[in-house]
C-alpha positions, 0 to 999 in steps of 0.5 A: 587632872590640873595642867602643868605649871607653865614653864618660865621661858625668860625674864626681861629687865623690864615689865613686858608688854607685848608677844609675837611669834614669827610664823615661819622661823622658831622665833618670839619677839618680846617688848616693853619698858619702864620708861626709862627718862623717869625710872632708868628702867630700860626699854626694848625688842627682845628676839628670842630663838625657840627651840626643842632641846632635851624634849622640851621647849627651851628660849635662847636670847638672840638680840635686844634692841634699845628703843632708848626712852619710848616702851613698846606697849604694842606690836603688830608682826608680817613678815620681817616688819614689826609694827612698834607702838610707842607713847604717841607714836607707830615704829616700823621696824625690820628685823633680819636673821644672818648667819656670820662665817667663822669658826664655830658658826653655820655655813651658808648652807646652813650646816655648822657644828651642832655643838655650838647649838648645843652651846646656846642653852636652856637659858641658865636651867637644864632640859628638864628644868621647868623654870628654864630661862633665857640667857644672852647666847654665846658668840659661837651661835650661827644667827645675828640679828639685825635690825633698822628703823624704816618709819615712825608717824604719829597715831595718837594726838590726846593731852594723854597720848597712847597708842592702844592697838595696832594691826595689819591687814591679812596681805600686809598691805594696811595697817590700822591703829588707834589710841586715847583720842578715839580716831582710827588711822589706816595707813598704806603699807610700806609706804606709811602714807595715811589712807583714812583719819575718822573719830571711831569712839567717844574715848580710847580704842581698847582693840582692833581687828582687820577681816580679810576683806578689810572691814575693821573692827574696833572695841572702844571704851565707849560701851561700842563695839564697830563694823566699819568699811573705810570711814562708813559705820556697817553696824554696831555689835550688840553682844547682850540682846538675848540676854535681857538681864544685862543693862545697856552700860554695864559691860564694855568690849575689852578685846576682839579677834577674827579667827577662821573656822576649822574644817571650813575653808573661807569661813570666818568668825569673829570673837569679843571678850566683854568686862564689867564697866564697874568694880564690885565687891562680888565680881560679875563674870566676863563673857565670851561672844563668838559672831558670825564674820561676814553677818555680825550676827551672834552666835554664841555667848558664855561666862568665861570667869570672874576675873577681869579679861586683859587680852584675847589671842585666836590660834591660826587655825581658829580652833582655840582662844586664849585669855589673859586676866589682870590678876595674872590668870591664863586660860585657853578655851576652844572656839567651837564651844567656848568652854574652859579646856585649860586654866592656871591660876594667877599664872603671874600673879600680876596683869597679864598683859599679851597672850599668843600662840605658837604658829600652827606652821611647820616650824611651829608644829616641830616646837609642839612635840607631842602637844596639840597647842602652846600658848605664850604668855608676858606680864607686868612681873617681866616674865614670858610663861609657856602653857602647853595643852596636850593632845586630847584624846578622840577616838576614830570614826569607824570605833564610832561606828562600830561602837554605835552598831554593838549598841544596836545590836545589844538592844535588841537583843535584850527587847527580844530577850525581855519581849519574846515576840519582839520580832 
């Protein structure tokens, strides 16, 4: 059966960049810009309320904040700090949630007049409008959001300065970022005071990843892909040694991801997404590598499509990938196999620009519903899509066994049938 169309969750006033959900509140936040010195499109931080209402998952506009010329093209999330990269430079910002008294409005118990819930809407659609949009929500809503510039340093210093990526470490104690110019930047965390300044890569940083123990990993444009402790090279990930087929420079890593190991406390793995170096007239395809955390050893590569991968997201609990294409594709395969288990063609029909998933924490879990996993996806064409996996079906173990028992049994039922003397 095809999946759903995703639903349209909200609509910016300006090309979206980036996506990440709160772990433990029902709550998106949304970036990006059109540069708005030289076009007059806007730029922004958009926080965006998710909620259940009607039996589906709806948006609600809570605040925009105007970070005036600069597009966050960037966004690294813990806590209530938001890590914003914009042109050249890192924004750290705080966000936090109130509730103002007054008629209509919550208390500071938190109880307040379900109706002005009700109030705040589907974002201009009815509940069982699969194009619900988010709408600016009304006054009577019980939550203001507040927000304040805590830093800003410099984290690129190429003639094009970009900053590309940006992470924090597990206990938000470091953040890395990196850009254009090829260095990689960690910085102490609150205090932003910078730790370690080294050249990564010959060219720009495509992505970053931070393990737990705080070995960072980068994909660069320069056909590498790094372990690094501190400024001290550990190894370089070689995705296509069993793969003889495959020259040395015709791949690039795009993208890489840690993720746990379901079912496997402690355990770790790593993921990397790698796109041809070269456009052709009949595209190759894109693969997937999953490697062992701690050794860096692959594990298991796959073909993952012909269409040009743009971002990568881990579910928390590591059991599903999902992916972003630059022709506007979203898909979600699950880590143990690396196969397809859902894929919806030219899902926005122009680069898709940041894929995240719902938090498989409590507040997430109350926004599934029925679902095993919702995927959140922003584009170029401004838009952020829901993509909803439903729960797949398995059968439990003692049906397994006792399935696997009746098979014993009929078999030699027949063999005594077809062989008198069988037993």
């Amino acid at each position: 059966m095809a999946p759903r169309r995703p639903a349209e969750l909200y609509r910016a006033p300006f090309p979206l960049y980036t996506v990440r959900l709160h772990p433990q509140r029902p709550l998106a936040i949304t970036a990006g810009g059109g540069g708005a010195a030289k076009t007059g499109i806007r730029n922004g931080v958009h926080f965006l309320q998710l909620e259940q209402i009607g039996g589906q998952l709806s948006a609600s506009l809570l605040h925009c904040h105007d970070t005036e010329t600069r597009a966050t093209m960037t966004m690294a999330l813990a806590g209530d700090v938001i890590a914003a990269g914009q042109d050249n430079s890192c924004h750290i910002l705080r966000f936090s949630l109130r509730e103002p008294e007054g008629p209509g409005t919550a208390g500071r118990d938190g109880s307040g007049d379900k109706g002005a819930r009700r109030r705040r809407g589907t974002g201009g659609a009815a509940p069982g409008d699969a194009q619900g949009r988010a709408r600016e929500v009304p006054r009577e809503v019980p939550c203001e959001v507040r927000v304040e510039s805590l830093h800003r340093v410099r984290t690129d210093f190429s003639p094009d300065a970009l900053q590309k990526a940006v992470r924090f470490s597990s206990d938000g104690a470091l953040l890395a970022t990196g850009g254009a110019d090829g260095f990689l930047r960690l910085w102490e965390f609150p205090s932003m005071k910078k730790m370690l300044e080294f050249k990564a890569h010959d060219g720009e940083i495509e992505d970053i990843a931070l393990s737990p123990d705080n070995k960072v990993v980068t994909a660069g444009r320069d056909f590498q892909c790094c372990v690094w402790q501190q400024d001290q090279l550990v190894t370089g990930l070689r995705w296509h040694e069993n793969l003889p087929g495959i020259p040395e420079k015709a791949y690039r890593y795009q993208a890489c991801r840690f993720g746990a190991v379901e079912d496997s406390a402690g355990a770790l793995r790593l993921y990397t997404v790698q796109v041809p170096h070269k456009r052709e007239r009949r595209p190759p395809p894109c693969y997937l590598t999953k490697w062992d955390g701690k050794s860096f050893l692959p594990l298991l590569t796959r073909p993952c499509g012909s269409e040009v991968i743009s971002c990568l997201s881990i579910s928390d609990s590591g059991t599903f990938l999902g992916l972003g294409t630059v022709t506007g594709s979203v898909a979600i395969h699950i880590a143990f196999s690396l196969q397809r288990l859902y894929y919806v063609k030219e899902a926005h029909g122009i680069v898709v620009t940041d894929v995240a998933f719902v938090p498989e924490s409590q507040p997430g879990q109350d926004l599934l519903g029925s679902h095993e996993a919702a995927l959140l996806s922003v584009a170029v064409d401004s838009r952020c899509k829901l993509h909803l996996l439903p729960t797949r079906r398995s059968l439990p173990v003692w049906l397994l066994l006792l399935l696997c028992a009746g098979l014993i049994v009929a078999t030699i039922l027949l063999l005594q049938l077809a062989f008198p003397g069988f037993l």
